[in-house]
C-alpha positions, 0 to 999 in steps of 0.5 A: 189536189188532183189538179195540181198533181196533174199541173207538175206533169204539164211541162213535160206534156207540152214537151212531149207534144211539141217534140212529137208534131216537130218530129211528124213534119221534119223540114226539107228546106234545108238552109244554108247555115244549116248545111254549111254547119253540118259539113263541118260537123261531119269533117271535124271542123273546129275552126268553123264550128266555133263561128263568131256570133254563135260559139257554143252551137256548132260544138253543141251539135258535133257532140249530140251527132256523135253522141247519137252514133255511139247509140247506134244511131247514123243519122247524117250530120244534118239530120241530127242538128235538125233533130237536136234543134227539135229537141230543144224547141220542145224542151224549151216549151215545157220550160216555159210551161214550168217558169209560168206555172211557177209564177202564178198564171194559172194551168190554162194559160201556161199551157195555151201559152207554152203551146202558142209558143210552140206553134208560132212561125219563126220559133217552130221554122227555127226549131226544125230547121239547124240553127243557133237560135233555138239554142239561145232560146232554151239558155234564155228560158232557164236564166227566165226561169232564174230571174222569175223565182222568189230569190234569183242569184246572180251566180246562177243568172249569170251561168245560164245568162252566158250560155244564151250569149255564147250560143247567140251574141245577141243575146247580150240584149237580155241583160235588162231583163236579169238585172230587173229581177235582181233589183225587184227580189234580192236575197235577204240583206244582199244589195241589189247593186252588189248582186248586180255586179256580181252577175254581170262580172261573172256573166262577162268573164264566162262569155270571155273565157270561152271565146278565149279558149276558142281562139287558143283551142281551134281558131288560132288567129295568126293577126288582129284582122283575122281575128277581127273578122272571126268575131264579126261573123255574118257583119262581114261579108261585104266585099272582100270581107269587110264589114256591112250594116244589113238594114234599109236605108231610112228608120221609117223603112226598118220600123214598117219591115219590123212590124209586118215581120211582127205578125209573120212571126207569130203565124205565116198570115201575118194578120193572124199574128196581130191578136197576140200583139194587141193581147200583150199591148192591152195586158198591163192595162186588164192584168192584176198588180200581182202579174207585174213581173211576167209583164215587166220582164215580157216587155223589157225582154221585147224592147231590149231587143227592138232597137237592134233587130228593128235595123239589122234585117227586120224582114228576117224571120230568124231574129225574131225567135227571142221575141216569141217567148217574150211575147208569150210572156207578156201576154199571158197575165191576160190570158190567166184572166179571161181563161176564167170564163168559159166562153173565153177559154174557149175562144183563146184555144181556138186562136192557138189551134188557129196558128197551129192549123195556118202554120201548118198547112201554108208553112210546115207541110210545104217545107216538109216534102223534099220535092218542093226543095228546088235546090236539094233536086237540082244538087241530087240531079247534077250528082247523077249525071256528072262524074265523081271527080267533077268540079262544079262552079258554085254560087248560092245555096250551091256553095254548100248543097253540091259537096254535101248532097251531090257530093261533088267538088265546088268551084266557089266563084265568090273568091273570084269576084272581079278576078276573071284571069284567077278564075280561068287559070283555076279552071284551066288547072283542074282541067288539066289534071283531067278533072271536067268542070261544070255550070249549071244554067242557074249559076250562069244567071246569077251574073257568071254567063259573060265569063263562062261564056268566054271560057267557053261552055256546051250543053252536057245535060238537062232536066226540065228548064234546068240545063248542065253545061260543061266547061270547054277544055283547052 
């Protein structure tokens, strides 16, 4: 009795203790969508927070800031997300503690589990990290949570289902997995093919009305392409906007990027990963009938997903965050049967503090320290040593690093791609307002030198190898 008094705390435990390590080696990486998400959470910027493939993420993190600002709490826009992105990582580890005590796995395993997920490369970078991801993954763990009950209803798959998708469309690819449990456990005298419509109406009406009032409400398209090129999102940014299929060119290249990317995701030494996966793989033929629905619902979750993200960038860490829970999952039935015996039990605990100690020392500790972020020095460099009205040609990490950690003006040079005449007379403009333009040595070896070169540039500053050029005025 006291053991199962103390198992109903565990959920939270894990929580607590997942938030607490997230919070003691906060990232300094700083990426890209991250910065570029908190500028437009510091301006207000509707049109931009409600991004085409994550709707629900960047309005989610403008109310948790001014929720913490209202508290008394003036975190900057970038903190908070990264914070609100820790928040949920934990929460959705204690969730998943919650959904395998539930179903039957046993104490030790779904705390080796839950905590295994929580350490694991892609979802613990991408819990400290601000991005849409993690908040997909806690939506997917509720409608798990939903799908693995004795009843589930697909009113309620439906609800967290939608919530998963408008926070990543991708997350469309769980709907195997809900349609499963509809069919493997319907309600008393209901039809398993009634309940199924029931849910996928219901979940594709919500995903609908909600980039519909986002449409109306912030974006307001004024045509079809416009329109189009929201809903595409990250599949448009080939040149001039157009869209582009991010994958190697043969399926063997894809297929052997996805499975390097595979033990990477779970540990940074990828070969540390690979226990995990032969775990899940040798877990139906070791496992108990009994376990059936967390190995089909893991496996289905897994093989949904393959087919996109084994071609649309396999190598990036990102797309593999959904996998983490789901592998998890169908691993742990045969964690629940070794855990049994001690040796055992002993030996799978250490495979997870194994993780957590390589992850941490070669991934998390790194990336905690602000010294090791190049870009972040160089931004903070460049605000010292140039004038607050000064305009600085951006490429890159730059296009949003400078306006939100230099605080200076960017001159974003993707808009004049093969337009050299544009770009000389928008510097020509600023410089003729009295507002100096400069490149930084970076920037010109990314492909610029030739036509700054031909503007005309001097040395103004340097750091280093870094070196700071201003541009020659008329």
């Amino acid at each position: 009795m006291q053991e199962k008094a103390a198992g109903r705390l565990d959920p939270i435990l894990v929580s607590l203790g997942v938030l607490l390590l997230y919070l003691s080696f906060p990232s300094s990486l700083h990426l890209f969508d991250g910065v570029a998400c908190a500028i437009a959470v510091e301006l207000g910027d509707f049109k931009h927070l409600v991004h085409g493939n994550h709707l629900l993420y960047g309005l989610a993190g403008y109310l948790f800031h001014r929720l913490l600002l209202i508290a008394g709490i003036k975190l900057s826009a970038l903190w908070a997300l990264q914070v609100f992105d820790s928040v949920l990582g934990a929460a959705a580890a204690g969730l998943f503690c919650s959904v395998l005590r539930r179903s039957g796995a046993g104490r030790f395993a779904s705390l080796l589990c839950s905590l295994g997920l929580g350490v694991s490369h892609a979802y613990w970078k991408w819990s400290v990290e601000a991005n849409a991801y993690v908040l997909g993954a806690f939506f997917l763990l509720l409608c798990l949570r939903e799908a693995l009950s004795p009843r589930p209803g697909p009113y309620r798959l439906a609800l967290w289902h939608s919530l998963a998708m408008l926070s990543v469309g991708a997350n469309a690819l769980f709907a195997p997995v809900a349609l499963l449990a509809l069919w493997r456990a319907p309600a008393a005298g209901r039809d398993p093919r009634m309940e199924s419509a029931k849910y996928l109406v219901a979940a594709g009406a919500a995903v609908l009305a909600g980039y519909v009032a986002a449409a109306v409400l912030w974006v307001q398209p004024e045509t079809v392409e416009e329109a189009k090129l929201w809903l595409l999102g990250s599949g448009a940014l080939g040149p001039h906007r157009t869209w582009r299929w991010h994958g190697r060119d043969t399926v063997a290249q894809n297929l052997l990027d996805w499975i390097a990317a595979s033990g990477g995701a779970v540990c940074k030494a990828s070969w540390l990963g690979a226990p995990l996966w032969l775990a899940a793989l040798a877990a139906p033929w070791l496992a108990d009938l009994s376990d059936w629905p967390l190995l089909a619902s893991g496996w289905l979750w897994l093989l949904s997903y393959a087919p996109l993200f084994m071609f649309w960038e396999p190598y990036t860490l990102i797309y593999r965050v959904s996998d983490m829970p789901a592998l998890w999952l169908a691993a742990a039935p045969l964690a629940a049967r070794l855990g049994r015996r001690p040796w055992w039990k002993a030996l799978l605990a250490a495979y997870a503090a194994a993780v957590l100690a390589v992850n941490l020392r070669s991934a998390f500790l790194p990336d905690s320290r602000p010294e090791n972020n190049s870009a972040l020095q160089e931004a903070l460099w460049v605000a010292s040593v140039t004038p607050p009205t000064a305009w600085i040609a951006a490429a890159g990490d730059d296009q949003v690093y400078l306006p939100y950690f230099a605080h200076r003006r960017p001159l974003i040079l993707f808009r004049y791609q093969g337009r050299e005449a544009a770009l000389v007379d928008r510097v020509r403009e600023l410089q003729s307002s009295g507002e100096p333009v400069f490149v930084t040595g970076a920037t010109l070896d990314l492909g610029w030198g030739g036509v700054f070169t031909r503007i005309g540039v001097s040395a103004a500053s340097a750091s280093g190898k870094t070196v700071l050029y201003r541009v020659s005025d008329l």
